[in-house]
C-alpha positions in Angstrom: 35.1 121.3 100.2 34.4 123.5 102.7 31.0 122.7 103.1 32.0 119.3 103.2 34.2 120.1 106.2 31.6 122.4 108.2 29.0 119.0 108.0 31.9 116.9 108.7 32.3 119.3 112.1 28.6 119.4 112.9 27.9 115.6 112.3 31.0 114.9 115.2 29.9 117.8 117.4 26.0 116.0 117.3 27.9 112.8 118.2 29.7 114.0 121.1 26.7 115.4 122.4 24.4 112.6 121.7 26.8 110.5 123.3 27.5 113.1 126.4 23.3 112.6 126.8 23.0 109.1 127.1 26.2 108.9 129.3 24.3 111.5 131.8 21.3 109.6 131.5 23.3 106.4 132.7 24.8 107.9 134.9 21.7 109.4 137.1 19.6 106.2 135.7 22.1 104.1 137.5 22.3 106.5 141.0 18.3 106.1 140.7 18.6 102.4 140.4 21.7 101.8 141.8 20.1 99.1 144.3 19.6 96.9 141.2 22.4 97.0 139.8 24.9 96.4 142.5 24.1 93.1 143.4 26.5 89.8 144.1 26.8 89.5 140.0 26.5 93.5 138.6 28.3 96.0 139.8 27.7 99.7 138.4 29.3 102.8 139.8 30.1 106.4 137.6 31.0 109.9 138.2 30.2 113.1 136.8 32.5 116.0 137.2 32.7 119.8 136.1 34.4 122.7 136.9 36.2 126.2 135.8 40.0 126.6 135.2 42.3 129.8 135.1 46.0 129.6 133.6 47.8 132.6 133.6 50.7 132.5 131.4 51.1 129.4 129.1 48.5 127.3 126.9 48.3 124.6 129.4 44.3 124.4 128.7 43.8 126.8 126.4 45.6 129.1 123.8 43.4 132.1 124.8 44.7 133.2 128.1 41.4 133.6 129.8 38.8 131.7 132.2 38.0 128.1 130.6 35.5 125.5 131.5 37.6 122.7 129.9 37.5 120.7 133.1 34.5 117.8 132.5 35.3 114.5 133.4 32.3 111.5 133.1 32.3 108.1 133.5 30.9 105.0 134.1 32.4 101.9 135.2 31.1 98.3 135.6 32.0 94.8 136.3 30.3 91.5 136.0 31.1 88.1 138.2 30.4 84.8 135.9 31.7 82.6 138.5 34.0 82.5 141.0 37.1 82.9 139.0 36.1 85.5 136.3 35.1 88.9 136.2 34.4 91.0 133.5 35.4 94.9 134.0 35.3 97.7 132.3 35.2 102.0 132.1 34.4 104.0 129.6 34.5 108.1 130.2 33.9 111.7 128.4 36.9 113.9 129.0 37.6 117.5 128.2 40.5 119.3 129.4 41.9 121.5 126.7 45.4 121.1 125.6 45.7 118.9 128.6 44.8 115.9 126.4 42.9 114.8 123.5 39.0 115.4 124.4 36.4 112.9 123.3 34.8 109.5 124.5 37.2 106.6 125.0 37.6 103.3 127.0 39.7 103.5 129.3 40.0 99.9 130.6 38.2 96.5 129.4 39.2 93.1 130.7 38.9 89.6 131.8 40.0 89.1 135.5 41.0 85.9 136.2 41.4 84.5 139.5 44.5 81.9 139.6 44.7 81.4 143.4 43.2 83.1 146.5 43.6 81.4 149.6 44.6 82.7 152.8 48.1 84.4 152.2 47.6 84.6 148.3 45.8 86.4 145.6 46.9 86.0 142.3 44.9 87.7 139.3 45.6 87.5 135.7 44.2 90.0 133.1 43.4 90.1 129.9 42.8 92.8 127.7 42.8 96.4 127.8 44.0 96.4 131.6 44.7 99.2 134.0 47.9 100.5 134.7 48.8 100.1 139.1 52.0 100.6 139.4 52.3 104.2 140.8 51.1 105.9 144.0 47.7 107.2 142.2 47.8 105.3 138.8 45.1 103.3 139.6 43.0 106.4 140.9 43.9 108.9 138.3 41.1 108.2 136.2 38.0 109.1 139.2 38.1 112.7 140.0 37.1 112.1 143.4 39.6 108.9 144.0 43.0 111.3 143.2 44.4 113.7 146.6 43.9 116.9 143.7 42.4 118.3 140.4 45.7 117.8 138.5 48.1 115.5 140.1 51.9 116.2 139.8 53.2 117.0 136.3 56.4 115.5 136.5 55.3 112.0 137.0 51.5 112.4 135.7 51.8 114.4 132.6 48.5 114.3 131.2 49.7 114.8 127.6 50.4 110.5 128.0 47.6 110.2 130.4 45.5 107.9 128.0 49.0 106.0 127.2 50.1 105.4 130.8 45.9 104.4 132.2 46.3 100.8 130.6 47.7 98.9 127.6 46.0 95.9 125.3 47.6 93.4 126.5 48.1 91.2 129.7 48.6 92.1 133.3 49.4 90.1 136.3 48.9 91.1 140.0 50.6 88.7 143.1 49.7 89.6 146.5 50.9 87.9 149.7 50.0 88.7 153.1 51.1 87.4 156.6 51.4 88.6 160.0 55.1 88.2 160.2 55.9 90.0 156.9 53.2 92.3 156.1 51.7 93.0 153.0 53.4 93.0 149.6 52.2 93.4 145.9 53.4 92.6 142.8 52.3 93.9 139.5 53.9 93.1 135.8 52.4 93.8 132.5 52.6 93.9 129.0 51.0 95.5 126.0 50.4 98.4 123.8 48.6 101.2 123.0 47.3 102.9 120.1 47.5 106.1 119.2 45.4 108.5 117.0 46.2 110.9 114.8 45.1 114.0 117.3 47.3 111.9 120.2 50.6 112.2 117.9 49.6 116.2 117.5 49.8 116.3 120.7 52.5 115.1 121.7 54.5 115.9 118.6 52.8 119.2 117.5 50.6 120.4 114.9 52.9 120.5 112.1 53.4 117.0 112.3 51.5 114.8 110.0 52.4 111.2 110.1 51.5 108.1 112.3 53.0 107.0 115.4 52.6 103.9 117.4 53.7 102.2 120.2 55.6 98.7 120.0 55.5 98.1 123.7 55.0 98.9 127.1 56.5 97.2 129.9 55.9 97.8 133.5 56.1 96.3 136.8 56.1 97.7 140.5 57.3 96.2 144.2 55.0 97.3 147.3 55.6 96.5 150.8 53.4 97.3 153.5 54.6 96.5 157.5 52.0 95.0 159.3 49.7 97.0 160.7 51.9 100.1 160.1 50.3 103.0 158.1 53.6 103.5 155.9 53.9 101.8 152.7 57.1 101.6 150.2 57.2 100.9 146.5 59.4 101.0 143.2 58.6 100.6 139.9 60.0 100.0 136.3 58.8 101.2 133.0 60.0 100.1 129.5 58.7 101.7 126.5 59.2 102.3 122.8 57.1 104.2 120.3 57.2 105.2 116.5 56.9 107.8 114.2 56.2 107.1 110.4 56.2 110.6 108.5 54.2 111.6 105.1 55.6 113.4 102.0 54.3 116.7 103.7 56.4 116.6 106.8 59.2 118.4 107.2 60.1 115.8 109.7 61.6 112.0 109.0 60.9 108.6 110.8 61.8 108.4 114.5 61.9 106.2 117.3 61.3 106.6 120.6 62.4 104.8 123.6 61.7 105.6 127.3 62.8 103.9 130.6 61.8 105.1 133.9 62.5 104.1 137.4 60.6 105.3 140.1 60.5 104.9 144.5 58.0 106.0 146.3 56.8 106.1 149.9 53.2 106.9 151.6 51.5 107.5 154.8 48.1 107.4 155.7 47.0 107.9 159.3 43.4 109.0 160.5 44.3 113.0 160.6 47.7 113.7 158.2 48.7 111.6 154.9 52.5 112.1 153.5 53.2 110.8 149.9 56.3 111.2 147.7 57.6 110.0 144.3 61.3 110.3 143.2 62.3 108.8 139.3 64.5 108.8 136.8 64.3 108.5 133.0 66.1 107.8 130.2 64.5 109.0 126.5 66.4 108.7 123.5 65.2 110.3 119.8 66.5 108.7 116.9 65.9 110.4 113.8 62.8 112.9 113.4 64.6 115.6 112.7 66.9 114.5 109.9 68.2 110.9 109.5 71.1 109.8 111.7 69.9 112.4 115.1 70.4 110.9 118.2 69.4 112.7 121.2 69.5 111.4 124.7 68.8 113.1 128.0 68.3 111.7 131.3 65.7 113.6 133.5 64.5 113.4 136.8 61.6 114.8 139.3 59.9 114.0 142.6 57.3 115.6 144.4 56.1 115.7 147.9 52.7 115.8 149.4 50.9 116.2 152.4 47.1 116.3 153.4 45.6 117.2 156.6 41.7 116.3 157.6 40.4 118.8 159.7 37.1 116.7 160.1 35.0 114.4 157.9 34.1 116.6 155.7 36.7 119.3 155.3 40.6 118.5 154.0 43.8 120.6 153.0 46.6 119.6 150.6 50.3 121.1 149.6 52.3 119.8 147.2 55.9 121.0 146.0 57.4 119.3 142.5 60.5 119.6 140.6 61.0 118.5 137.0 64.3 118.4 134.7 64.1 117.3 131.4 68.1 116.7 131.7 69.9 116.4 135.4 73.0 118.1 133.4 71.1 120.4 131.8 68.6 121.9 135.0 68.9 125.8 134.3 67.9 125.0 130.1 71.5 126.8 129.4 72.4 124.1 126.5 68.8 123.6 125.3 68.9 127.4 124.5 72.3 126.9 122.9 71.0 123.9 121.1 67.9 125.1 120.0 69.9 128.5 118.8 67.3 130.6 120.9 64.0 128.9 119.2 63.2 126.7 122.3 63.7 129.4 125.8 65.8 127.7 128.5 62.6 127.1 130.9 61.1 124.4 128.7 63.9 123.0 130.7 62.3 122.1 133.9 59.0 122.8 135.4 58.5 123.5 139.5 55.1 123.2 140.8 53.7 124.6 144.5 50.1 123.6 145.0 47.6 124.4 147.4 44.6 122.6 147.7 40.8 122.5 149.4 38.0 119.8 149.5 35.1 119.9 151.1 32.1 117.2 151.5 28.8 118.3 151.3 27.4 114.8 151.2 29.4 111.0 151.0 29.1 111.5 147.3 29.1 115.2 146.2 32.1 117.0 146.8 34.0 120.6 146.0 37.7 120.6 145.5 39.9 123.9 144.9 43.4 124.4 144.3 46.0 127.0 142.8 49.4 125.8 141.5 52.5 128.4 141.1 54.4 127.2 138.3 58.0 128.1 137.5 59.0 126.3 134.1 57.1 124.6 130.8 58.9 121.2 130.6 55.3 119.3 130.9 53.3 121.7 128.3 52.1 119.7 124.9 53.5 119.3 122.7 57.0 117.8 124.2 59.0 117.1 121.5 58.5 120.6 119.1 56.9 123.1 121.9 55.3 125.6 121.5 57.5 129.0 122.8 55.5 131.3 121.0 52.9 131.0 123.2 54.1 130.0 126.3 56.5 133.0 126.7 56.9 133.0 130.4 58.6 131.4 133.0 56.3 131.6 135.8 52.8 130.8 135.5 50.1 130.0 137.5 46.5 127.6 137.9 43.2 128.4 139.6 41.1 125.4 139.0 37.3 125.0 141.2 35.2 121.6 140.2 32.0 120.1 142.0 31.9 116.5 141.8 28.9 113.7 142.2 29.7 109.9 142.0 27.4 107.1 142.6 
């Protein structure tokens, strides 16, 4: 058996890196070729980035508390006009960032874009498929390391531990925008889908011991964005609806749960030529039912926002800061009744998390780039797993991040 195992191991470790090959070798294939690719039908466009990353105090990457080079992000993206009306997209990317999220090759996004009216105050656009989630300030952008303000973008709304869950769902999606000279610009996105999870996605959000199958019924978003005219502020709000399962085994200790989630979420950004401002402020509701023993019912209504501002110094060279607050319950902010609860298991900071960020990016070319940034962390609320963490661990309220990645995209 346990030579089954080790061949079981090598055979997926040859596959991740015959696959992490032939993605390089699209991806500087394409930059070498790029002028026959992009063309009025093809469009191809990827990235490649790696760095080094330092947390001092928790498991957030890694369980060893040392320097880690879990921080590789590549992709390649393309999209394909058959006529005026469709378009064919899609992405598909390598990711490895430790505990951060489930490493491995996925798709992050593959539809049908359907044009259902563009004229000169409309564009509507239906699509079909796995779509891609727009309906917060950098939801859109979180996926291209050189398209997001930082290296890890704020926790409390971000959480990477659902960042494959909150990119896109199967689905459909629809997008309305209406322009005009009198009103300014707005946009309208709903959608409606689902997305699955694997068995290593459930670990991570659950924890180790688990060993059943969750899935997610549904997810329902939409998002409300007005833009003055010619006015660099913009204003948006957005809804989320969402409700997962768990199905447990004969070895859990654990029994079926579901899980619902609602969030609401305002947001507000500036961009002028030298400074850009952005905030997000939400609220959620998440409810357990069962998991722990038939008949729990736990609900907790939590809340966060974080503020950001970025400063160009020229074309080349930019700053960043960043402060975020997290609460996994408004009524429970210092972790005093999760301690109770937990009778001392869980420590009261897995209550909230706090985040001040500083960041650096520099240019060297318009498409290879340097970014650093350090975080000061006070709180674990947004470690993996959520639901059983782990305190062993992650035995200490204040942490910190040191994170350094180069990045080339084509």
């Amino acid at each position: 058996m346990s030579m089954l195992l080790l061949w079981q191991s090598k055979g997926l470790k040859f596959r991740i890196r015959q696959w992490l090959r032939t993605l390089v070798c699209m991806l500087f294939t394409s930059a070498a070729y790029g002028y026959e690719l992009n063309n009025e039908s093809w469009q191809v466009h990827g990235f490649l980035a790696q760095g080094i990353i330092d947390v001092n105090g928790t498991n957030f990457v890694s369980d060893e508390d040392e320097l880690s080079t879990d921080l590789t992000e590549l992709g390649v993206n393309a999209s394909y006009r058959v006529n005026d009306i469709i378009r064919l997209t899609g992405q598909a990317v390598y990711l490895n960032g430790g505990n951060r999220y489930v490493e491995g090759a996925r798709i992050d996004y593959a539809l049908v874009d359907i044009g259902l009216l563009h004229d000169e105050n409309w564009l509507v656009n239906l699509y079909l498929g796995r779509y891609k989630n727009n309906n917060w300030l950098y939801s859109s952008t979180r996926d291209i390391p050189h398209a997001r303000p930082s290296i890890i973008l704020p926790q409390s709304i971000y959480f990477d531990g659902f960042r494959d869950i909150a990119m896109g769902s199967d689905g459909a999606a629809l997008k309305i925008s209406y322009s005009s000279e009198e009103y300014g610009n707005f946009d309208i996105n709903l959608n409606y889908g689902a997305s699955k999870l694997s068995t290593k996605d459930v670990k991570l959000l659950l924890g180790d011991l688990v060993h059943g199958k969750g899935d997610q019924e549904y997810d329902a978003q939409g998002s409300f964005y007005w833009q003055p005219e010619l006015s660099p502020w913009q204003f948006g709000f957005s809804m989320l609806d969402a409700k997962f399962k768990y199905q447990h085994t004969e070895l859990d200790f654990l029994t079926d749960a579901t899980f619902t989630f609602q969030q609401y979420t305002a947001n507000v950004m500036y961009e002028g030529e030298k400074w850009q401002f952005s905030s997000e402020i939400f609220q959620q509701h998440f409810t357990i039912e069962g998991l722990y023993f038939n008949g729990f019912e736990n609900k907790s209504l939590g809340q966060g926002a974080f503020i950001q501002s970025q400063y160009n110094y020229n074309n080349q060279l930019s700053f960043l800061v960043r402060g975020e607050r997290f609460y996994q319950d408004k009524d429970d902010k210092n972790g005093s009744k999760l301690e109770v609860i937990s009778q001392g298991t869980v420590p009261r900071y897995f209550a909230y998390q706090n985040d001040l960020t500083f960041g650096v990016s520099y240019d060297f070319s318009s498409s290879f780039r340097m970014q650093l940034e350090y975080h000061q962390v006070e709180g674990t609320a947004r470690l993996t797993p959520i639901v059983l963490p782990n305190a062993a661990i992650n035995d200490r309220e204040k942490w910190s991040i040191f994170a350094v990645q180069l990045m080339y995209w084509f």
